[in-house]
Structures are given as structure tokens and as C-alpha cells.
GUZA-536600 format. One record per residue (C-alpha): residue in one letter; x, y, z. Coordinates in steps of 0.1 Angstrom, whole numbers, plus 2048, in hexadecimal, padded with zeros to 3 digits. Example, Ala and Ser with C-alpha at 12.3 -4.5 7.8 and 13.67 -1.06 7.14 Angstrom:
A87B7D384ES8897F5847
***
This chain:
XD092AA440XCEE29942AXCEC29E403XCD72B83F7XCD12BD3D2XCB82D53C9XC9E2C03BBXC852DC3B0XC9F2E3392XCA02BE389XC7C2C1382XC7A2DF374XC912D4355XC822B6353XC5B2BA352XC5A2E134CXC762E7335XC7B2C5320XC5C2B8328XC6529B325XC4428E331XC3C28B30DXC5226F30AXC34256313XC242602F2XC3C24E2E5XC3D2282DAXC5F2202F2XC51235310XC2A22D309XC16230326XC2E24333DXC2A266348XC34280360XC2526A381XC3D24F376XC5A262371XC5527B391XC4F2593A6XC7224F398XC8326B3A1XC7826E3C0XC7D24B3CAXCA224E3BBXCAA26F3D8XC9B2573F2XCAE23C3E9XCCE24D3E3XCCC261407XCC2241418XCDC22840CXCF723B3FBXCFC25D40CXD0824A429XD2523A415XD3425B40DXD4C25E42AXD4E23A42BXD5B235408XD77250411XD8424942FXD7F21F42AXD8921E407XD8F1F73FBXDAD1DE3FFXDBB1C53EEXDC81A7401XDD51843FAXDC618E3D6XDA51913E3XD901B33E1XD7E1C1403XD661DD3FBXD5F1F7415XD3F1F242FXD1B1F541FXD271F73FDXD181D53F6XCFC1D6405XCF41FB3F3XCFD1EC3D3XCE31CB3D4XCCB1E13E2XCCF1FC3C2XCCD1DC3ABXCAE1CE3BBXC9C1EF3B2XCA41F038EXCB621138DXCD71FD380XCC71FA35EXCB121735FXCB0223340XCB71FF328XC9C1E831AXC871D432CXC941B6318XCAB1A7334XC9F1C0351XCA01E0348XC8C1F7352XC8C20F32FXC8723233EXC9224F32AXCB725C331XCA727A33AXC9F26935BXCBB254360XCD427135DXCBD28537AXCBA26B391XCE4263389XCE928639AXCDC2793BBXCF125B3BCXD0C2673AEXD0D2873C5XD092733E5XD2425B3DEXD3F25D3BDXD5023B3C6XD2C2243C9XD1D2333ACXD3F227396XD3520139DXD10207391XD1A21C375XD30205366XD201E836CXD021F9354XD1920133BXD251DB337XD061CC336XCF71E831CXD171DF308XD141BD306XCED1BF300XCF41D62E3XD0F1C32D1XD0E19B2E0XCFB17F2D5XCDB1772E3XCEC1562F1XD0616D303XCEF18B30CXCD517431FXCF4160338XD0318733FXCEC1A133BXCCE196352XCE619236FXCF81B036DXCDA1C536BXCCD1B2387XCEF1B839DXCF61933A1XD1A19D38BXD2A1BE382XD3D1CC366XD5A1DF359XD6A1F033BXD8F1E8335XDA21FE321XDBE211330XDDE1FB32DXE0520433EXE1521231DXDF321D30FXDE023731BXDCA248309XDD623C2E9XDC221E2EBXDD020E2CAXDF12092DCXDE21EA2F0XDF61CD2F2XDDB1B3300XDD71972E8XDB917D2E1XDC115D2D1XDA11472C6XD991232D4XD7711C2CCXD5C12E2D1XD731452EAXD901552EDXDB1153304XDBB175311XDD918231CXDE41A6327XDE21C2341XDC51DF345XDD01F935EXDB8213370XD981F936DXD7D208380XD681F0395XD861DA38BXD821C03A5XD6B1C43C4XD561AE3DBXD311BA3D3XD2819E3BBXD2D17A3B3XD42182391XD4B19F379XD4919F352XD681B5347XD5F1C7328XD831C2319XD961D02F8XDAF1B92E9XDC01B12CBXDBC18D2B9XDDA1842ABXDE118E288XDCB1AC286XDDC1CC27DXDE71E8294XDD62052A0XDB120A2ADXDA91F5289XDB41D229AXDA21D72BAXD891C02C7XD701C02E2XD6E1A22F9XD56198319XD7118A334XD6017C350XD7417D371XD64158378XD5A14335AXD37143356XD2811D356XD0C11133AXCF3115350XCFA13935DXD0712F380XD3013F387XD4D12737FXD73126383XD8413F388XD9014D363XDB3159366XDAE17E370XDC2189389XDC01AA39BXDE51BA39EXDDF1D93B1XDC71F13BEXDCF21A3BBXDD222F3D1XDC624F3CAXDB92723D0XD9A26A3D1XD782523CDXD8F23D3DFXD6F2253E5XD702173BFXD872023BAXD9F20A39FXDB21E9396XDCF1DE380XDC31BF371XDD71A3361XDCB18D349XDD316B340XDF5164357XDEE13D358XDE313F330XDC013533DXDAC155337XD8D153325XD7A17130EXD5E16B2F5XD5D1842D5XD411A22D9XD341AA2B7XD4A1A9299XD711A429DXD871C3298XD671DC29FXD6F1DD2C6XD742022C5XD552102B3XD431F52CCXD552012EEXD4E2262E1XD272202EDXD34219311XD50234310XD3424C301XD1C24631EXD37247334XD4026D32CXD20278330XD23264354XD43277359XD32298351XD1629436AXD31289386XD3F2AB37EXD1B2BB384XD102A43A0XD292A83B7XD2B2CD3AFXD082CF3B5XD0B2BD3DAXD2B2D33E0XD182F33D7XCFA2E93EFXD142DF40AXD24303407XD00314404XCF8306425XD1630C435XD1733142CXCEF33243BXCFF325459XD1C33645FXD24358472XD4436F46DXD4839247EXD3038C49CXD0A37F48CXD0D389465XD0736A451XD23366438XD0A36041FXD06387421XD2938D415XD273973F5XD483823EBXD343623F9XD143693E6XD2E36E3C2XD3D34A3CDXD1733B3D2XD043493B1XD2533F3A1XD223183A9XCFD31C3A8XCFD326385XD1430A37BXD052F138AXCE32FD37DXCF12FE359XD012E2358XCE62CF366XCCB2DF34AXCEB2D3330XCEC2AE33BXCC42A633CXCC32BD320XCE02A230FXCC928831EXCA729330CXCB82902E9XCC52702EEXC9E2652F8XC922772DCXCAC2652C2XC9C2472D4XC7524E2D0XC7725F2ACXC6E24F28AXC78267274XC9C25B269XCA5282265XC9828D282XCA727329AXCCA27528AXCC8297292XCC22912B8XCDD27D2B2XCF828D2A6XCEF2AD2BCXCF72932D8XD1528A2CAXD202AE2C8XD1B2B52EAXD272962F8XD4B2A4300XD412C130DXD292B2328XD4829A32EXD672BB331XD502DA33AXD3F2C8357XD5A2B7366XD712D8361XD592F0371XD4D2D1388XD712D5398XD6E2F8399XD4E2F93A9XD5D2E63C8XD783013C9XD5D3193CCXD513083E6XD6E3003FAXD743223FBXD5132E405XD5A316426XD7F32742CXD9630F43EXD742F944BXD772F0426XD982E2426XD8F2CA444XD822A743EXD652AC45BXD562C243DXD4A2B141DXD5B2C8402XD812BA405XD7529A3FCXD592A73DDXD762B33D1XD9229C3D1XD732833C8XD6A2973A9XD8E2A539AXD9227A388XD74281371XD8929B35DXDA1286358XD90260351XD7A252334XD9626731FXDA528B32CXD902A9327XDAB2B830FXDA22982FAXD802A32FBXD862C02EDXD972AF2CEXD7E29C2C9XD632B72CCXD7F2CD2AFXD862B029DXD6B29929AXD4C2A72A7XD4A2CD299XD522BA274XD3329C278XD1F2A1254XD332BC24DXD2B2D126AXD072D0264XD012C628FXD152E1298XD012F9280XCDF2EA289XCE42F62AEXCF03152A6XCD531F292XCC03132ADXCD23262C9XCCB3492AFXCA733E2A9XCA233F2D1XCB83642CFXCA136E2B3XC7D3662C1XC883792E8XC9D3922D6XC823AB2E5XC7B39C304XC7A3BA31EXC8A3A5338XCA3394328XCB63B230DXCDA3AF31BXCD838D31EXCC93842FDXCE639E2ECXD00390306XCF736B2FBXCF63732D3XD183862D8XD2C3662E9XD153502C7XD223612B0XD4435E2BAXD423372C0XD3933629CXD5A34C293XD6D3362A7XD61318296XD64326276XD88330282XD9330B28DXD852FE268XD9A31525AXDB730E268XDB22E9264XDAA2F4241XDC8302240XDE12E8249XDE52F726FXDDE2DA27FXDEF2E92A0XDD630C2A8XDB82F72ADXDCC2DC2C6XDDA2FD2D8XDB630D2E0XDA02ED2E1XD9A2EF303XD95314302XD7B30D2E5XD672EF2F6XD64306317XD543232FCXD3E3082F3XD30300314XD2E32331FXD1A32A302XD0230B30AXCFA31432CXCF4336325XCE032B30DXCC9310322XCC9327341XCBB341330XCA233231AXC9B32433CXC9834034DXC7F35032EXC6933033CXC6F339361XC6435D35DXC4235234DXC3B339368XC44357386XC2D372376XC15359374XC1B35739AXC1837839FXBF837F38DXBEB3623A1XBF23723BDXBE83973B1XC093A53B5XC0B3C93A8XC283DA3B0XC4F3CF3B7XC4E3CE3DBXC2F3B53DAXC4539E3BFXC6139B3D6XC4C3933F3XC3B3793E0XC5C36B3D8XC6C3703F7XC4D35A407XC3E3433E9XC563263E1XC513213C0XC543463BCXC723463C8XC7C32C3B3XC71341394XC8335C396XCA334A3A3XCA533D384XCA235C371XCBE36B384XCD634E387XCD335035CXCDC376363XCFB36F374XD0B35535BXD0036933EXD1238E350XD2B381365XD3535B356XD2D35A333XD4637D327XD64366332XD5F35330CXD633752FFXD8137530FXD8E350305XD803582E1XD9C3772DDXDB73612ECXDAC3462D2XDAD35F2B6XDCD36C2C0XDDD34B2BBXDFA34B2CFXE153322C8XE2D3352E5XE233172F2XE2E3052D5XE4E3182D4XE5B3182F7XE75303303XE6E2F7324
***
């Protein structure tokens, strides 16, 4: 079946919740406005139905090979990929300095749903081709930015990140690959394992963003540098070379987005591989935390994008389908639990990713130095629960809707088999959601003492505070300040422990934690969503002189935006009575602090 997404909702959080219309005030975004950005969007669904929705299947049951140590991509990948670099969307949302097209994130991450939830595996060679070009036109010369950037944006070359190595997973610092200088460059030599886009036959070259160690420099993350490792050497006038001593070992096979190609790359075999230094030497980590940042936040909306196609797959299956002579299954109560389930995940953790979005635009646009660092930070904060929670409950959703289908779900002539064994890798790559939580407990919660975390959760009881006697919303506003106040206790709970010496409770319920987190956040945005969604349907109504309940309902049942409205009031409804009371449950377990895992002896 063909992707659906439901684009209404895309719209709604980006014009009528952030408003993010009001970034062409602005001196980055001057002269932009909603026409530009609605013309974007929409030409981003076209596009991704037209040329990569038909790559979905293709990517699965094709895949890529590896022969005679060359790389053979599956059928209309390359062609897709040109034709997404000819219309600018590969650098959507960089400067216009070498082709950019500097639209807010906000937009970039909404039309990134629609690519990424018709096909996982194409949008991994645009994505990380983006990522390597906005690295190295952050951190390179001029000199080196103008003979890599323009042509990578352009989709002439691609890019990589190259991290991972055999004895060194996520502990990065562990990395054996060495960099010796001669002259203005670099000879590398090493392995990277599980390179993404690693080697393919879409472009003429790829620039591998690599991390390396030049001899000498101490151990640990402290001695690593960042290099750009060209597969061919790149000539003086910007035309492609000799080959540069990188050889493609292997290609994975795996569970899923089996149409990227996941390589093991060696480096330097014939001592005549070539890097140049990005930035200062021995700062390759801080650097490489930019693309890895970005890349979570990509990871997090693969999570929501392809539980967002799954859900619509199921949606439309269960319109379609009859059980027990004509009933619809849609009418069994158990199907309709499974559907508002995935619909309010996938609503929620769509309002938490443009939401993620909008403060990284508004860190960009503001002058006030306190204000933006704010944005900032509250970014940062978030970041690894966009990454974990979305690509967590991502997975979960495609459960869901697996089982809405029965055994038609389990058969790859359906869709969801394939969303997801596609989606289950982004849980695991661009570091492992129980990483993410560590981070989140031991880095992020502590930033200027706490002060992000305490900014948003004044914020979140300001919003309580103002609706606190909204005659719709009573349970919801107590049920919402309830699960607030315990995420504060919590938090309170893990700096006390760490406080304390007990390094070891906050490790144990991390996870548990960052899941509190991001039940707490989309409760939050879905509700004060649906306090916007409520004005906008009596609005409807009154238009429409509805008096009584049975006119409302008809109205809704018949007006589409209606309809919209007061979905949107009841999908918060749901999450907030039926999701959201499973933190209360985490937050006793937490408090509890059980240490038999810690003391059994497997």
C-alpha cells in the first residue's frame, strides 16, 4: 500500500501550535512565511510518494552486494538520490553559503517524516551525507569547505561518520586508528566497522568523516581527532583522483534496512591512505558530537516516522477488514485500544520532535545571549529522550500494529514485518538507548547546575497553573501535575544518590527515568495541544450555530476540520488516562530501589 502520514497534524504543530511562521521576522529566516514553508512541505509528501515510496519493497527484498570489491546498490536508489539532491532538500536546513537552502529545523524535521517513513534505508544516504558536509562546513577551512561541501550538498559525493571500531564499541576512546602527519595531510591507517552508507554506487566519491588518533597524543576520548578521508583523493581543481587506499571489507547482513549499506571499512592497507585535520588536533570528539547530536534527533524521528506509516498502514487495514460475517474490526473495542494507542504515540512524539526542532531555530534567530542559551540547553536536555523514547515506543508501535493485522501482519505481502524489522536498529545505533539514558542522568539533568531541567519544569507547572480550572480538561490537568511532580522527586532522588556516593541506583533505573521523562513531555505537548484544539472546534461549532451535543457530533462527524479538533482533544485524553499513570508505576519501582539485579548470580 502507499504511505500515508497524516499531514493535517504536521501542520497543525507547526503553524498553529509553534507558529513557527514567525520565524521570517527574523534576520536568518527574513522574508519567509507560512506560503513558503506549506509549499515545502507539500512538495517534500509529493516527492517522497513519487520517488521514494516505491523503493520501500525494493530496498528489502534487493538489498545491496558486494562483489569483486565493488558496491551495487539496489534498482532506483540512484536515481532517487540525484533527484533528492537536485531539489535542495539534502541541505535543507544549512546556510546558503555553499548551497544550502537555510530553512528552519522545524521544517526539515517534518518533511524528514515523509522520507524517512516511506523508505528507512534511502533516507540513511541523504542523512548522512548532510551531516558530513554540515561537519566539515562548521569546523574546516574555507580552502577545504569550498572543494567538499558544495558537492556533497549538491549529491555529486556522499558522506559518512566513522566511529564504531572491532574492539570498541561504544567506548569510543578505545579506537586504535592512527594518523601520522606528512605535510599538509595525514596517512591513515585502521578499521571502522558498522559505517553506514559505507560504500555504495550513488555518487562519484565519499568524504568519510573519520576519528583517529595521531601518534603521541594521550589515550582516551582526550587524543582523538577528527579527520576528512576521501574514498578517492580529491584533485586541486575539484575533479576525483586516485583511488585513496580505502577498501570496503564487508557488507552486513542484517535484520533490517537491508538497502543501506552497512560496511566494514579498512583503512590504509597499502600505507597510502590520505586524511586532512578538521579543526584543531585532539578536539575530534567535541567536533563529531555536532553530527552524532543531529544524528539522535534523526534517530528519534525514524522511531516516529515509521511508527507513524505503520500506524496508518494498521488504521487502514482495520477500515478494511471484516471478522464475524460484515462487522469491521475497527469496531472491536480491543482494535480501537491498539489504534488510539499508536495514534497517541505517534501524535506525541511527533509534537516532541518539531517541538525539539523549534528550539533549535529559536537558539538560531535570538540575540539575547540568555535567552538563546536557554533554547539551547533545553535542546540539549531533550536530545536523548527524542533519540530513546521515540525509537522505544517507535518499535512498540509496529507491535501494535502487527497485531491489529493478526497473522496478515507477520507476512511480508503486508508492510508491517518489514516497518518493524526496518525500525528495531535505531534503538540501538548513534549509541544504545540505555546510553541515552546516562547521558540524560549524568550529563544532561546536571548542565548549569540543573537550571534546564528546572526551567522546563516550571514551565510545564505554569501551563498546569493557568488551565488548572479549565472545565474540560480537570483530570487531566490533576493527572498531568501528579506524574510532574513525581519526575521532580525522581530527579531529586537520582541527585541524591549520586550525592551520596551510589553511583549504581541511578545506572539501575535510567531507563525507567528517561521513559518518565518522555511520558511527562508528551502529556504535556498533547494536552497543551489539545487546550488549542478545543478553542479552534468551538469556534467551529459557533460558526456553524451548534447548540446542543447531538449537533456537535454531527458537525464533527461531517466537517473535516471538526473532526480533526476534537480528535485531538481525545487522543490527549487517552495518553493522559490510560498511558501516562504507567510513570506512576515506574516512579514506585524507582523509589523502591531494588538491587537484585546487582546481586544475582546468573
Amino acid at each position: 500500500m502507499a504511505y500515508k502520514v497524516n499531514y493535517r497534524d504536521v501542520e497543525f504543530n507547526l503553524f498553529e501550535y509553534l507558529q513557527i511562521q514567525d520565524l521570517g521576522k527574523s534576520e536568518k529566516h527574513h522574508g519567509l512565511g507560512k506560503e513558503d514553508f506549506s509549499a515545502i512541505l507539500s512538495e517534500a509528501l509529493k516527492f517522497a510518494l513519487k520517488e521514494i515510496d516505491p523503493l520501500y519493497k525494493k530496498s528489502d527484498e534487493c538489498g545491496c552486494k558486494l562483489e569483486d570489491g565493488k558496491v551495487t546498490t539496489f534498482p532506483g536508489l540512484k536515481e532517487a538520490y540525484q533527484n533528492f539532491a537536485a531539489n535542495g532538500f539534502i541541505a535543507m536546513d544549512t546556510p546558503t553559503t555553499y548551497g544550502g537552502l537555510n530553512l528552519p529545523e522545524s521544517v526539515t524535521i517534518g518533511c524528514g517524516e515523509f522520507f524517512i517513513g516511506c523508505c528507512v534505508a534511502f533516507s540513511m544516504y541523504t542523512g548522512l551525507t548532510r551531516g558530513a558536509a554540515h561537519l566539515i562546513e562548521t569546523f574546516a577551512s574555507t580552502e577545504l569547505a569550498q572543494r567538499y561541501v558544495p558537492k556533497m550538498y549538491g549529491g555529486q559525493w556522499a558522506g559518512t561518520m566513522c566511529l564504531t571500531e572491532p574492539q570498541a564499541g561504544s567506548a569510543v576512546g578505545d579506537l586504535s586508528t592512527s594518523a601520522v602527519p606528512e605535510g599538509d595531510h595525514y596517512k591513515i591507517k585502521g578499521s571502522k566497522i558498522f559505517i553506514s552508507s559505507g560504500d555504495h554506487d550513488l555518487t562519484e566519491n565519499i568524504i568519510h568523516m573519520v576519528l583517529a588518533r595521531v601518534q603521541g597524543d594521550p589515550a582516551g576520548t582526550k587524543g582523538i581527532s577528527l579527520f576528512i578521508v576521501p574514498k578517492f583523493r580529491v584533485n586541486e581543481d575539484g575533479s576525483v583522483g586516485k583511488a585513496n587506499d580505502v577498501k570496503t571489507v564487508n557488507l552486513e547482513h542484517k535484520m533490517g534496512i537491508k538497502g543501506s549499506t552497512t560496511a566494514t571499512l579498512s583503512f590504509g592497507d597499502n600505507n597510502e591512505c590520505i586524511g586532512y585535520l578538521l579543526g584543531e588536533q585532539r578536539r575530534g570528539m567535541p567536533m563529531m558530537f555536532q553530527m552524532m547530536n543531529e544524528a539522535r534527533i534523526a534517530c528519534g524521528l525514524q522511531g516516529q516516522a515509521v511508527a507513524g506509516a505503520a500506524y496508518e498502514a494498521a488504521l487502514d487495514y482495520a477500515q478494511q477488514r471484516t471478522q464475524g460475517g460484515k462487522t469491521l474490526i475497527i469496531e472491536y473495542p480491543d482494535v480501537r485500544r491498539m489504534l488510539i494507542t499508536m495514534k497517541a504515540y505517534v501524535e506525541g512524539m511527533r509534537a516532541l520532535l518539531l517541538y525539539s526542532a523549534y528550539l533549535d531555530d529559536r537558539s538560531m534567530v535570538e540575540k539575547d545571549e540568555a535567552t538563546r542559551e536557554k533554547y539551547e540547553g533545553r535542546l540539549s536536555l531533550l536530545t536523548p529522550v527524542c533519540k530513546a523514547y521515540c525509537t522505544d515506543n517507535g518499535f512498540r508501535v509496529t507491535e501494535l500494529a502487527m497485531q491489529t493485522y493478526g497473522g496478515y501482519g507477520y507476512i511480508s505481502e503486508y508492510p508491517i514485518e518489514q516497518y518493524m524489522r526496518d525500525v528495531k536498529i535505531s534503538s540501538i545505533y548513534e549509541g544504545t538507548n540505555g546510553i541515552q539514558a546516562l547521558d540524560l542522568i549524568g550529563r544532561k539533568l546536571g548542565q548549569k547546575n540543573g537550571q534546564y531541567f528546572r526551567e522546563l519544569y516550571e514551565e510545564i507547572n505554569g501551563f498546569l497553573s493557568r488551565h488548572v480550572s479549565h472545565p474540560a480538561f480537570t483530570a487531566e490537568i490533576a493527572n498531568l501535575k501528579k506524574a510532574t511532580e513525581q519526575l521532580g522527586q525522581l530527579t531529586m532522588k537520582i541527585a541524591e544518590w549520586a550525592m551520596g556516593g551510589n553511583l549504581i541506583s541511578p545506572q539501575l533505573h535510567a531507563v525507567s527515568y528517561l521513559h518518565n521523562f518522555g511520558d511527562v513531555m508528551l502529556a504535556y505537548l498533547l494536552l497543551d495541544q489539545a487546550v488549542l484544539a478545543l478553542g479552534k472546534l468551538e469556534e467551529v461549532w459557533k460558526s456553524q450555530g451548534a447548540g446542543d451535543e447531538a449537533q456537535k457530533s454531527k458537525i464533527c462527524e461531517e466537517n473535516t476540520e471538526a473532526r480533526f479538533f476534537e480528535s485531538k482533544v481525545k487522543t490527549a485524553r487517552f495518553f493522559i488516562s490510560n498511558l501516562l499513570p504507567h510513570a506512576t508505576a515506574r516512579a514506585k519501582a524507582i523509589l523502591n530501589d531494588d538491587p537484585s539485579a546487582m546481586k544475582i548470580r546468573f
